[in-house]
BATORSE-894524 format. One line per field, with one value per atom (N, C-alpha, C, O): x, z, y; atom name; residue number from 1. Coordinates in pm, 1 decimal, padded with zeros to 6 digits. Each point is the difference from the previous one (the first is absolute). Layout:
BEGIN
X: (X|...) .
Z: (Z|...) .
Y: (Y|...) .
atom: (CA|...) .
n: (NUM|...) .
! end
This chain:
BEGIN
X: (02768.9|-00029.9|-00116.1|00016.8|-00125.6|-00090.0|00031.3|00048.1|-00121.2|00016.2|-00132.6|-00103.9|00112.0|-00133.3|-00051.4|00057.9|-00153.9|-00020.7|00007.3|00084.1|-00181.6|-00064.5|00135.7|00014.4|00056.0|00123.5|00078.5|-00012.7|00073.7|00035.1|-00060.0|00065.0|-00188.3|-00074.2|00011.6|-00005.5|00018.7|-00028.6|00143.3|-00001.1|00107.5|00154.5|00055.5|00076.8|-00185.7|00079.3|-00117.5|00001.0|-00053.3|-00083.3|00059.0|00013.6|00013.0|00078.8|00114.8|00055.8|00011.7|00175.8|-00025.6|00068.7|-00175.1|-00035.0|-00012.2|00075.6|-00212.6|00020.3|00105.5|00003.6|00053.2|00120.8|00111.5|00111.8|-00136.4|00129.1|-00099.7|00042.3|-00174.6|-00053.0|00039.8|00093.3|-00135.2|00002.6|00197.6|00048.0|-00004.9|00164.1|00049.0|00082.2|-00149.2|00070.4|-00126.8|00060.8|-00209.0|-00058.7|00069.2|-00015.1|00115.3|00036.4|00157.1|00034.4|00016.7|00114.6|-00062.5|00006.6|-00064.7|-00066.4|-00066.5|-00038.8|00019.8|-00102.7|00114.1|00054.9|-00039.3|00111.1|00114.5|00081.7|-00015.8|00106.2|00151.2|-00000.2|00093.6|00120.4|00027.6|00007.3|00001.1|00024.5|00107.9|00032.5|00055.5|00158.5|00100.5|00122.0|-00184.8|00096.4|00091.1|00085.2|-00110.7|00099.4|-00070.5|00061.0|-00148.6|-00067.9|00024.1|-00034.9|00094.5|-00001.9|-00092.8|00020.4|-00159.0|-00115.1|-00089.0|-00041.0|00019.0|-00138.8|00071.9|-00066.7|00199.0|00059.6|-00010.7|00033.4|-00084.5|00023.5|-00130.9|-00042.0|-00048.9|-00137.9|00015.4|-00107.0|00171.0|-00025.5|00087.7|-00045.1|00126.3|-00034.5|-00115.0|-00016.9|-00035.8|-00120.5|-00115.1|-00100.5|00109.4|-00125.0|00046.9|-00079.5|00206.6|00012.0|-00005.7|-00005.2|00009.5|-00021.6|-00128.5|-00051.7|-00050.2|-00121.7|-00061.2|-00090.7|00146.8|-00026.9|00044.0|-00072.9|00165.1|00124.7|-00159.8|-00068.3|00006.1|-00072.4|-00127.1|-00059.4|00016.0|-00139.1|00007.4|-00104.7|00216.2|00003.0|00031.0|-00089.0|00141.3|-00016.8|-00112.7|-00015.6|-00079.7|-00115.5|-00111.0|-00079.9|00083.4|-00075.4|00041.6|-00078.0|00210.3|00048.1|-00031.5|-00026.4|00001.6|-00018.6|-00113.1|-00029.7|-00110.5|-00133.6|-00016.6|-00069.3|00126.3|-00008.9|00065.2|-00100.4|00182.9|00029.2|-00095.0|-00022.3|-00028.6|-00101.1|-00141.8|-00047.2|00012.8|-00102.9|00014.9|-00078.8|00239.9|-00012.3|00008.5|-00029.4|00070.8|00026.2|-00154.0|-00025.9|-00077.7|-00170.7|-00060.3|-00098.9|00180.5|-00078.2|-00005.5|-00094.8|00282.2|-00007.1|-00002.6|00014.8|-00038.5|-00092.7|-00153.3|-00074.3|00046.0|-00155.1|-00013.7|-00053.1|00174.2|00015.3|00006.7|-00046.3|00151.5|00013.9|-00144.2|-00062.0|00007.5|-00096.4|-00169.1|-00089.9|00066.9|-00116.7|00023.1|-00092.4) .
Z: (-01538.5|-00002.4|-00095.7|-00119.3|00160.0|-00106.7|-00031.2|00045.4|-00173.9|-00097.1|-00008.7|-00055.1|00100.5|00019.4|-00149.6|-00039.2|-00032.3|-00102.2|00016.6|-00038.5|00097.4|00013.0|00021.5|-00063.7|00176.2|-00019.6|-00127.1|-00085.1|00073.7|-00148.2|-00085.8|-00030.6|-00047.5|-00040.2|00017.8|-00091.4|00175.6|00096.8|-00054.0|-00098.4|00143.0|-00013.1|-00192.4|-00054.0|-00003.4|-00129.0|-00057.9|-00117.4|00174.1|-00044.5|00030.2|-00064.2|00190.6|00070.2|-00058.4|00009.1|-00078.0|-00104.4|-00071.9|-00015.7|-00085.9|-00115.9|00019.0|-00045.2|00140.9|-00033.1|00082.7|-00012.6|00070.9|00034.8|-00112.7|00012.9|-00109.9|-00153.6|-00099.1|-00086.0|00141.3|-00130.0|00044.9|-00064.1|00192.7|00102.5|-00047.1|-00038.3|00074.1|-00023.7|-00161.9|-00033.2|-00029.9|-00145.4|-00013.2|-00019.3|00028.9|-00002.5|00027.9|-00077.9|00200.4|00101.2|-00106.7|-00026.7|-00005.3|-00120.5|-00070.5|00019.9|-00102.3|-00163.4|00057.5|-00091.2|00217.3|-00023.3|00103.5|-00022.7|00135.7|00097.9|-00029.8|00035.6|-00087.8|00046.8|-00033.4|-00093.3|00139.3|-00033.0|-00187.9|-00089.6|00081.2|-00125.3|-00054.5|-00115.6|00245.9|-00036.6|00012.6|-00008.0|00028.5|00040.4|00085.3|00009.8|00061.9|00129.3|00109.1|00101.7|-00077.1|00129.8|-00016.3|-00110.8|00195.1|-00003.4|-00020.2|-00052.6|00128.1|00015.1|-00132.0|-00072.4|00059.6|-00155.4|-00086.2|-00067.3|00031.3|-00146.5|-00108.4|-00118.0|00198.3|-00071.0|00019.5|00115.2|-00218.9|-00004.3|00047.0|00060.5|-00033.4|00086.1|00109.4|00092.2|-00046.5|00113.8|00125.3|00117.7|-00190.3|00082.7|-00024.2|00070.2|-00187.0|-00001.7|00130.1|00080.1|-00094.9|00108.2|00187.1|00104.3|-00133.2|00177.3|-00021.1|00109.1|-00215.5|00036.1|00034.9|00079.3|-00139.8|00052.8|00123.9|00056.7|00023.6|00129.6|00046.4|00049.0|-00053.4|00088.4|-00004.2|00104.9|-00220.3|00000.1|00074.9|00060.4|-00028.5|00028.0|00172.8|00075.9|-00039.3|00153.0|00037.9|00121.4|-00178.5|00025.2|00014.5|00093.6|-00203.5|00015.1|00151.6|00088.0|-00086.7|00091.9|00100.3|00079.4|00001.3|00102.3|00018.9|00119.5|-00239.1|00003.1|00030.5|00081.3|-00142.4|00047.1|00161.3|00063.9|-00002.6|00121.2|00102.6|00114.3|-00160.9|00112.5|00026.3|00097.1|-00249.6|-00032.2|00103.7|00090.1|-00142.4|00105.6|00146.1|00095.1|-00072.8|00203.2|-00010.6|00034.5|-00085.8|00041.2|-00002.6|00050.9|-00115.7|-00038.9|00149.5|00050.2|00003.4|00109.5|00105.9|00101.6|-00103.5|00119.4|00006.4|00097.1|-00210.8|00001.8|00101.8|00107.3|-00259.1|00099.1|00099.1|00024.5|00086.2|00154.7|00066.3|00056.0|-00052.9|00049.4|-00003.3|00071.6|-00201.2|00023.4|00006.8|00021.6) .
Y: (-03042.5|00140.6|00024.9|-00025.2|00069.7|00061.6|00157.0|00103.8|-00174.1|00108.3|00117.8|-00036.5|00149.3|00090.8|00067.4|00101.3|-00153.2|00046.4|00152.9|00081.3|-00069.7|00129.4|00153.4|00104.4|-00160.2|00072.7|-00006.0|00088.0|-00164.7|-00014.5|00057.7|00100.0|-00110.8|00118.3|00107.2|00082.3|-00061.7|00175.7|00042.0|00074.0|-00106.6|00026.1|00033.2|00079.6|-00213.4|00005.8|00130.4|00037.1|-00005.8|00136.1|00148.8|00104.2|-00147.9|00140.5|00003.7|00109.3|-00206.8|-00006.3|00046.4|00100.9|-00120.9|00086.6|00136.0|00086.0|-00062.9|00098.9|00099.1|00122.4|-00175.6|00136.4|-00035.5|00049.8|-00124.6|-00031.9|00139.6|00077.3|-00091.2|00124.6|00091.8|00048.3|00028.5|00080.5|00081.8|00106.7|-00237.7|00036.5|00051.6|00085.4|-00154.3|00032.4|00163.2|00105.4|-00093.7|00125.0|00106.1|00094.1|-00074.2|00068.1|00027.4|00115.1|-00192.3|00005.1|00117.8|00121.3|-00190.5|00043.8|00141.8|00072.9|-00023.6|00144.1|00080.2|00107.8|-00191.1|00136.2|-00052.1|00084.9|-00190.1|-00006.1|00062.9|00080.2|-00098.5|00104.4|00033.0|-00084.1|00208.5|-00006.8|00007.1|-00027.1|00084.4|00028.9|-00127.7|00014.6|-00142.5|-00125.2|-00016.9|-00088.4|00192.6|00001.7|-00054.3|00033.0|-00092.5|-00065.9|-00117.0|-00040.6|-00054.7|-00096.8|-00122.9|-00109.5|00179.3|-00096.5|00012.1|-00090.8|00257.8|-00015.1|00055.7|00078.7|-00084.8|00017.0|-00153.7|-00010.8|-00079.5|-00137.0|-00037.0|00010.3|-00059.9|-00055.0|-00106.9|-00007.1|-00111.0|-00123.5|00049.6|-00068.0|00129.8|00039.4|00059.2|-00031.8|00112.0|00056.3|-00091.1|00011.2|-00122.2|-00046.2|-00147.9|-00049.2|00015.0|-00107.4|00055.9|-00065.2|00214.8|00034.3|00011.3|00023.9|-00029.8|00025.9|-00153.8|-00025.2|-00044.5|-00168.2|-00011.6|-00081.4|00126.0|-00023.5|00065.1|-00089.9|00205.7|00065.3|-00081.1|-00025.1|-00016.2|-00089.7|-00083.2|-00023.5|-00054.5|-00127.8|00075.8|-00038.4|00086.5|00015.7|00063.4|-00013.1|00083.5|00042.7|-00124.0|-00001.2|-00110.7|-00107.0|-00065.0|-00036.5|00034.3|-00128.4|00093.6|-00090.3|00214.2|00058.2|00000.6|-00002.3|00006.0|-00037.3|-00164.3|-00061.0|00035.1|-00238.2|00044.3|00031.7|-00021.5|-00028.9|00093.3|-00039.7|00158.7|00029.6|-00110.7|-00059.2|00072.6|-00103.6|-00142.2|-00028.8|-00073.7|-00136.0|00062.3|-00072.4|00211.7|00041.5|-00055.3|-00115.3|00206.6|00004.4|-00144.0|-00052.7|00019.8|-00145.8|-00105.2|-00060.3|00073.5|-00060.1|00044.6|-00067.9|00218.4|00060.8|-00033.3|00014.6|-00058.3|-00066.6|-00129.3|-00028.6|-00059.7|-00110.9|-00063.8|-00111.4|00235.0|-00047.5|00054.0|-00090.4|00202.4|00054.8|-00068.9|00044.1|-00195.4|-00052.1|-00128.5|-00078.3) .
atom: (N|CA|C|O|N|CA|C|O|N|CA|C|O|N|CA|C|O|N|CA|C|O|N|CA|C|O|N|CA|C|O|N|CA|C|O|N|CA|C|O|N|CA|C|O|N|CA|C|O|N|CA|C|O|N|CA|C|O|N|CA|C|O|N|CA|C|O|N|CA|C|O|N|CA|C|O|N|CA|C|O|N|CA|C|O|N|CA|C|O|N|CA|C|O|N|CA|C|O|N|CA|C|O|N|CA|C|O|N|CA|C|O|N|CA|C|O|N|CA|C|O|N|CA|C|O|N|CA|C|O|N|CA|C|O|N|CA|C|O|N|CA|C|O|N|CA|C|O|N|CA|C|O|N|CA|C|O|N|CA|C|O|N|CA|C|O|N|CA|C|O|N|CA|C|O|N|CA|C|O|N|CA|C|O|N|CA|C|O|N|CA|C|O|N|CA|C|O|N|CA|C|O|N|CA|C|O|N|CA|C|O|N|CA|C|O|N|CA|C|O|N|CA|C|O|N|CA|C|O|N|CA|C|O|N|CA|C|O|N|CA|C|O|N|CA|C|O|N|CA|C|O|N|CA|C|O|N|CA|C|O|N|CA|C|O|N|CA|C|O|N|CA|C|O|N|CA|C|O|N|CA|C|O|N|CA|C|O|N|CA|C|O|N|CA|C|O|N|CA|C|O|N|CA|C|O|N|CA|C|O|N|CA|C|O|N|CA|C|O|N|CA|C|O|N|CA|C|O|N|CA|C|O|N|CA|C|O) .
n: (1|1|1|1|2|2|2|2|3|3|3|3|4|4|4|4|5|5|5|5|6|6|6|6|7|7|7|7|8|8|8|8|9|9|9|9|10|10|10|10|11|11|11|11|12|12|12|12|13|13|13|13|14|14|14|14|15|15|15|15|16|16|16|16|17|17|17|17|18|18|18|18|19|19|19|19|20|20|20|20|21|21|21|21|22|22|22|22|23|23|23|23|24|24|24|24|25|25|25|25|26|26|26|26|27|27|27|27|28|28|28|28|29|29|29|29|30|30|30|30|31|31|31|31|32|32|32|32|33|33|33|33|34|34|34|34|35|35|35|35|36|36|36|36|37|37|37|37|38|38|38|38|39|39|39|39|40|40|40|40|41|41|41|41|42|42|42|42|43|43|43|43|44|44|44|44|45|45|45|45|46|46|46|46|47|47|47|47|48|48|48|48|49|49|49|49|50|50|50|50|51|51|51|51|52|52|52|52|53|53|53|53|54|54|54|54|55|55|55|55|56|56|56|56|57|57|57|57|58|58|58|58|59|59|59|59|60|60|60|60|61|61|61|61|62|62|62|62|63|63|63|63|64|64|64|64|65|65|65|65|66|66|66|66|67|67|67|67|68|68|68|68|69|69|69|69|70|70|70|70|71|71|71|71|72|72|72|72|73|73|73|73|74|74|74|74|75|75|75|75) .
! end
C-alpha cells in the first residue's frame, strides 16, 4: 500500500485546523450555561472540530483520486 504524502499533509492540516476552529468556537460562542452537551466542554468542541476537519479533507482527497482516474481512463 502506498503511502500519499500529499494527502496526508492535506488531512493533518485540515485536523488542526478544525482542533483551532473547534476550541475558537468554545472560547467566543460557546454555551455558557453548561447545559449543552457539545460546547459546554473545551475538548469537546475542539475534538468535533477535528471529527469535521478530517472529513472535509478526506471528502477533498476522494474527489481529487475520482479526477485523477477519470484522467486516467480517458488518455
Amino acid at each position: 500500500m502506498k503511502i500519499d504524502k500529499k494527502k496526508t499533509i492535506i488531512t493533518a492540516i485540515a485536523i488542526a485546523v478544525g482542533l483551532i476552529i473547534g476550541f475558537a468556537y468554545w472560547r467566543f460562542i460557546g454555551c455558557t450555561s453548561g447545559t449543552c452537551p457539545l460546547t459546554s466542554n473545551w475538548y469537546s468542541t475542539t475534538l468535533l472540530g477535528g471529527v469535521f476537519g478530517y472529513l472535509i479533507s478526506d471528502s477533498f482527497n476522494s474527489r481529487r483520486k475520482k479526477t485523477e482516474l477519470e484522467s486516467q481512463t480517458e488518455g
